[in-house]
C-alpha positions as CSV (number, residue, x, y, z in Angstrom):
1,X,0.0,0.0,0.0
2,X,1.6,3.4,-1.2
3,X,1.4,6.4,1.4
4,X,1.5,4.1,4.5
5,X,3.7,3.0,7.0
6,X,3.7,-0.7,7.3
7,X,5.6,-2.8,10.1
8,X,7.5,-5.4,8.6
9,X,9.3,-6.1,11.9
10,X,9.6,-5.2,16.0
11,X,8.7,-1.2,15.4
12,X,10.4,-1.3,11.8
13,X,8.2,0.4,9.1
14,X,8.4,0.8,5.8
15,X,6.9,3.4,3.9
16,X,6.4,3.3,0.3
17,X,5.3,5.9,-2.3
18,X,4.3,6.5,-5.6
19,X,7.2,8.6,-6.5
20,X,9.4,6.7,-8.0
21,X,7.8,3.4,-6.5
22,X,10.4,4.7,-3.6
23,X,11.0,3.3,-0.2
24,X,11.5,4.9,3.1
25,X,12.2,3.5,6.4
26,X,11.8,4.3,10.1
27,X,13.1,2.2,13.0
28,X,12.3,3.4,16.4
29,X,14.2,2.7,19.6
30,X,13.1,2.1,23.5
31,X,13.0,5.7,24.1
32,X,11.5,6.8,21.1
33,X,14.8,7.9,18.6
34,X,14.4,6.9,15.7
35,X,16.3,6.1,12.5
36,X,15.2,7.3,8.9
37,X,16.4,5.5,6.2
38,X,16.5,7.6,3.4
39,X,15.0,11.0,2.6
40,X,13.0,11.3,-0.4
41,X,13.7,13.5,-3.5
42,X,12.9,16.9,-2.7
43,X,12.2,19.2,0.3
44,X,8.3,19.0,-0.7
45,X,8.7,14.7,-0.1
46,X,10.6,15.3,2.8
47,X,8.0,17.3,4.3
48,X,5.3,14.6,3.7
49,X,7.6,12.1,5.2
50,X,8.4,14.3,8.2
51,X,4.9,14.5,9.1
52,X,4.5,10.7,8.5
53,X,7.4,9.7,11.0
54,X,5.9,12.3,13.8
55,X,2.8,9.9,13.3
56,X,5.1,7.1,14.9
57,X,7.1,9.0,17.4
58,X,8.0,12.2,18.6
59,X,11.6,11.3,19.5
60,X,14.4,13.0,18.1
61,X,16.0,11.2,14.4
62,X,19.4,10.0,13.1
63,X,19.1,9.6,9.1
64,X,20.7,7.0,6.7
65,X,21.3,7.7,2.8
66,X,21.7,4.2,1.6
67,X,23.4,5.6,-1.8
68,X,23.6,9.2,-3.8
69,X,21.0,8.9,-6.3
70,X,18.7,12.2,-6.0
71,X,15.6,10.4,-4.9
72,X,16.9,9.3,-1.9
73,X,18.8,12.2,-0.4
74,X,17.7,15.4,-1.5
75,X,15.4,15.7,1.1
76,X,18.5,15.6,3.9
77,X,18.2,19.5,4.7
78,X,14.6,18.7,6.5
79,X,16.3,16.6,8.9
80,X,19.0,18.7,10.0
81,X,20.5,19.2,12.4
82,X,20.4,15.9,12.8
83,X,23.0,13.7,12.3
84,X,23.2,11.8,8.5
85,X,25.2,9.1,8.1
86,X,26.4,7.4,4.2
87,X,29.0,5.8,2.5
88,X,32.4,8.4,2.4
89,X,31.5,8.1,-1.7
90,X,28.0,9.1,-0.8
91,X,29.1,12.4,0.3
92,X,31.7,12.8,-1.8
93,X,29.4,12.1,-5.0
94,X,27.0,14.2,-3.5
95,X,29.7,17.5,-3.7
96,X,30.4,16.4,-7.1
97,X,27.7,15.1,-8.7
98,X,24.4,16.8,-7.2
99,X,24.1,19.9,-9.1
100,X,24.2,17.8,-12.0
101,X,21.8,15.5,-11.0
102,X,19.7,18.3,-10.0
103,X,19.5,19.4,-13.6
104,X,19.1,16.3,-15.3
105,X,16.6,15.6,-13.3
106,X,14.6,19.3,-14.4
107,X,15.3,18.4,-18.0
108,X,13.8,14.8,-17.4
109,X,10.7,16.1,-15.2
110,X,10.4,19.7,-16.0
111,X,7.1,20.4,-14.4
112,X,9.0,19.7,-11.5
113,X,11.8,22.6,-11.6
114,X,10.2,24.8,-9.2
115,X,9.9,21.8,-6.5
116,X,13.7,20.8,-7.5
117,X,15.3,24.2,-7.1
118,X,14.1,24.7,-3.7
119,X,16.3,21.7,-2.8
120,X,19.1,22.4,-0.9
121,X,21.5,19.5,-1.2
122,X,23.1,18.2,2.3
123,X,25.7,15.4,2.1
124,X,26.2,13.3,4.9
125,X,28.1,14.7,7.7
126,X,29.0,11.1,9.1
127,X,30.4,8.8,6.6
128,X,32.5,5.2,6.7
129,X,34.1,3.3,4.5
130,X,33.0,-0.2,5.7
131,X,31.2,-1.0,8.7
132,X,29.6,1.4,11.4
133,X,27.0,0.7,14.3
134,X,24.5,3.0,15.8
135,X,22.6,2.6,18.8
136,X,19.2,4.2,17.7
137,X,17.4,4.1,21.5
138,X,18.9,1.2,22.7
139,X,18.8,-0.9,19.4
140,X,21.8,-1.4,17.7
141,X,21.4,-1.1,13.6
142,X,24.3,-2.3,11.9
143,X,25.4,-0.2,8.4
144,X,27.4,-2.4,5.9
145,X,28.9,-1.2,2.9
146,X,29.8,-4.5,0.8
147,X,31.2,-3.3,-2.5
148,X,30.2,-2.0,-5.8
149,X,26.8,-2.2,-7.0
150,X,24.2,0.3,-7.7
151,X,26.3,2.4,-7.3
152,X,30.3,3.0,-5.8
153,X,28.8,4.2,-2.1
154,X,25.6,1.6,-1.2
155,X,25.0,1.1,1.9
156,X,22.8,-2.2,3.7
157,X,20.9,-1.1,6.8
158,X,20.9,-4.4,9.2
159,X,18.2,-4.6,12.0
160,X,19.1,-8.0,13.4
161,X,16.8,-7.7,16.6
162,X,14.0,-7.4,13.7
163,X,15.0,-9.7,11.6
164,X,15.3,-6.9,9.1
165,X,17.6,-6.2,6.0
166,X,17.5,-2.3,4.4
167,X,19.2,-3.0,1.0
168,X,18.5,0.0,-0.7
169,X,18.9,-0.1,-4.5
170,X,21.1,-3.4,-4.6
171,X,18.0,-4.7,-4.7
172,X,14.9,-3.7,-6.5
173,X,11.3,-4.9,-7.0
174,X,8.8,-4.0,-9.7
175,X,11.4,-3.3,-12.3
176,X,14.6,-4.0,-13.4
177,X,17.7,-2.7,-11.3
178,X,19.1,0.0,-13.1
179,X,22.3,0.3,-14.2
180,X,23.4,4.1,-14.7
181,X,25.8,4.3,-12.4
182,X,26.2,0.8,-11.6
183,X,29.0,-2.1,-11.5
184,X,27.9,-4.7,-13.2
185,X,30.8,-7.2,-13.1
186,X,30.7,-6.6,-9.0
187,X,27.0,-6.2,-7.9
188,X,26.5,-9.8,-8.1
189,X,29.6,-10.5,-5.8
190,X,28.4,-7.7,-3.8
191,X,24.7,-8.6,-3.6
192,X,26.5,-12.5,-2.5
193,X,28.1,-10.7,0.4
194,X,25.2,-9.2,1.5
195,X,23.3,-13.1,1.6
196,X,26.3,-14.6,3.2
197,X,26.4,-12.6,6.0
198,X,22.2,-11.7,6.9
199,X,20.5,-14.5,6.7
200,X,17.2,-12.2,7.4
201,X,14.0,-13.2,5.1
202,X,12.7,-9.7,5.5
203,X,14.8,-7.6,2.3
204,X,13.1,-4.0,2.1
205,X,14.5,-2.8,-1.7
206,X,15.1,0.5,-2.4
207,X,11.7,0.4,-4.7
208,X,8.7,-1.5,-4.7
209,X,7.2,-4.4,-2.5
210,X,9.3,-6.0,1.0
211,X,10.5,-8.8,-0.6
212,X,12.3,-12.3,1.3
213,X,15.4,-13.9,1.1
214,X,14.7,-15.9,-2.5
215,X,13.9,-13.2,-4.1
216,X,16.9,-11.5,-3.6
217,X,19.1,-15.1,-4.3
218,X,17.1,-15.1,-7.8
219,X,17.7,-11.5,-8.4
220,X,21.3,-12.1,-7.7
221,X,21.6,-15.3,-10.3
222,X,20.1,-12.7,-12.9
223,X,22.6,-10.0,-12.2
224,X,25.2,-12.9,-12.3
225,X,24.4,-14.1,-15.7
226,X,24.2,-9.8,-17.1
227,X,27.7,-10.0,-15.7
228,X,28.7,-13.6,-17.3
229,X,27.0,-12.0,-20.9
230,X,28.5,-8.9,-20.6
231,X,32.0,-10.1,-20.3
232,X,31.4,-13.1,-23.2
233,X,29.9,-10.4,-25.2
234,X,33.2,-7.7,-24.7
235,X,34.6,-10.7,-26.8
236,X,32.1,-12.6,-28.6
237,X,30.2,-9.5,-29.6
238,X,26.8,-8.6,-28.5
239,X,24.1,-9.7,-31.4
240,X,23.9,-12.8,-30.5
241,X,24.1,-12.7,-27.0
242,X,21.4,-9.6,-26.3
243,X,18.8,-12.1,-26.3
244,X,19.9,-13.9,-23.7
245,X,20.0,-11.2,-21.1
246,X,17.2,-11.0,-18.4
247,X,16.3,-7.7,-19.1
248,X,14.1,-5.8,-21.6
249,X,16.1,-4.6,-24.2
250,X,17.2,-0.8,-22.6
251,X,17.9,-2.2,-19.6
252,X,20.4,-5.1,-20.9
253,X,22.4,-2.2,-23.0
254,X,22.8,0.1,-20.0
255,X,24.0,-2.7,-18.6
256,X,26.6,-3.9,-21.3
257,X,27.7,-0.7,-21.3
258,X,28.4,-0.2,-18.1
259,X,30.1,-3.6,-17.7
260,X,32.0,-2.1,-20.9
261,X,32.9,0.7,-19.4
262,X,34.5,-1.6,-16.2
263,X,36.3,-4.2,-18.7
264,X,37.9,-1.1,-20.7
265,X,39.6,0.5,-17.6
């Protein structure tokens, strides 16, 4: 159901919404803290998901980016001055990288431009390169970064007491994963990581439904055989392989592309 938190876990919700099939998260601690996991793409969504956490608690918030695309941090500045943790990438893409997603993003969705240049865009101000733990009211949430993916700065918010996995865009439901500014020769080794080590059968993706542990195994034998195709193809060539790709069409030349991109380097 879009617009409403569900509990998918011990006082772990998920909100999802029709922008961008995007999902948000909210877990709450003994006292009421609670953690935000991911804030929207605009000031105007973060304002609709501010109101919908105060809903849940009236605690004071710590915020997660679980990677630098637009649509899931450029509604940081809402949730200042609170502290926002990401990947050191994350930030650092952000700096780099977030006027220009700003404009693509107005040339994409132009009866947006008014709503996007209000944004003010906040990086994280607490970054790690690998592993970090936060005690969110007496609940410890675990943040794993395991490789490449998505994108270079992904980040996996773990909620063992719950029984809950955060996997942001390394996984995705509802459509194919998108490859923009993705690895492809790593995100299956990545995504492998992530199985190996949270064995959880509650995996919220970074858009559409909460899916469980098979899901994301199948999902990960998909991305493995783009990877396997996209490396036969560097040498075989590509027209006789694009058909065997998993994807539509677009999707599975992003994607060869990418892995190009990687094999050429």
């Amino acid at each position: 159901m879009y617009e409403t938190w569900v509990e998918v876990g011990d006082r772990v919700y998920v909100r999802r919404h029709r922008s961008f099939d995007m999902n948000t998260g909210l877990v709450v601690g003994d006292d009421g803290h609670g953690l935000i996991i991911d804030t929207r793409g605009s000031h105007r969504e973060a304002a609709q998901l501010v109101e919908a956490v105060r809903t849940i608690t009236a605690g004071p918030w710590t915020v997660v980016n679980t990677h630098a695309h637009f649509d899931h941090c450029f509604g940081n500045a809402l949730f200042r001055p609170a502290e926002i943790w990401g990947h050191v990438r994350c930030a650092e893409e952000l700096e780099r990288y977030g006027e220009q997603q700003r404009a693509n993003m107005i040339d994409y969705r132009p009866e947006r431009r008014e709503e996007l240049e209000e944004v003010t865009i906040v990086p994280p101000d607490q970054t790690f390169t690998s592993t970090a733990s936060l005690d969110i009211g007496g609940r410890i949430v675990h943040l794993r970064h395991f490789g490449l993916g998505h994108t270079s700065n992904d980040v996996v918010v773990h909620v063992p007491d719950a029984g809950v996995v955060f996997a942001g865009d390394l996984v995705e439901q509802g459509a194919p994963p998108a490859f923009a500014d993705a690895y492809p020769l790593d995100w299956p080794g990545t995504l492998a990581a992530m199985l190996n080590e949270m064995p959880e059968n509650v995996v919220v993706p970074g858009h559409g439904a909460v899916v469980d542990r098979a899901y994301v195994v199948a999902q990960h034998d998909e991305l493995a055989l783009v990877a396997d195709l996209a490396e036969r193809a560097h040498v075989e060539g590509l027209r006789d392989l694009i058909a065997q790709f998993p994807y539509p069409e677009p999707v599975a030349t992003q994607a060869i592309t990418r892995a190009f991109l990687q094999l050429d380097v």
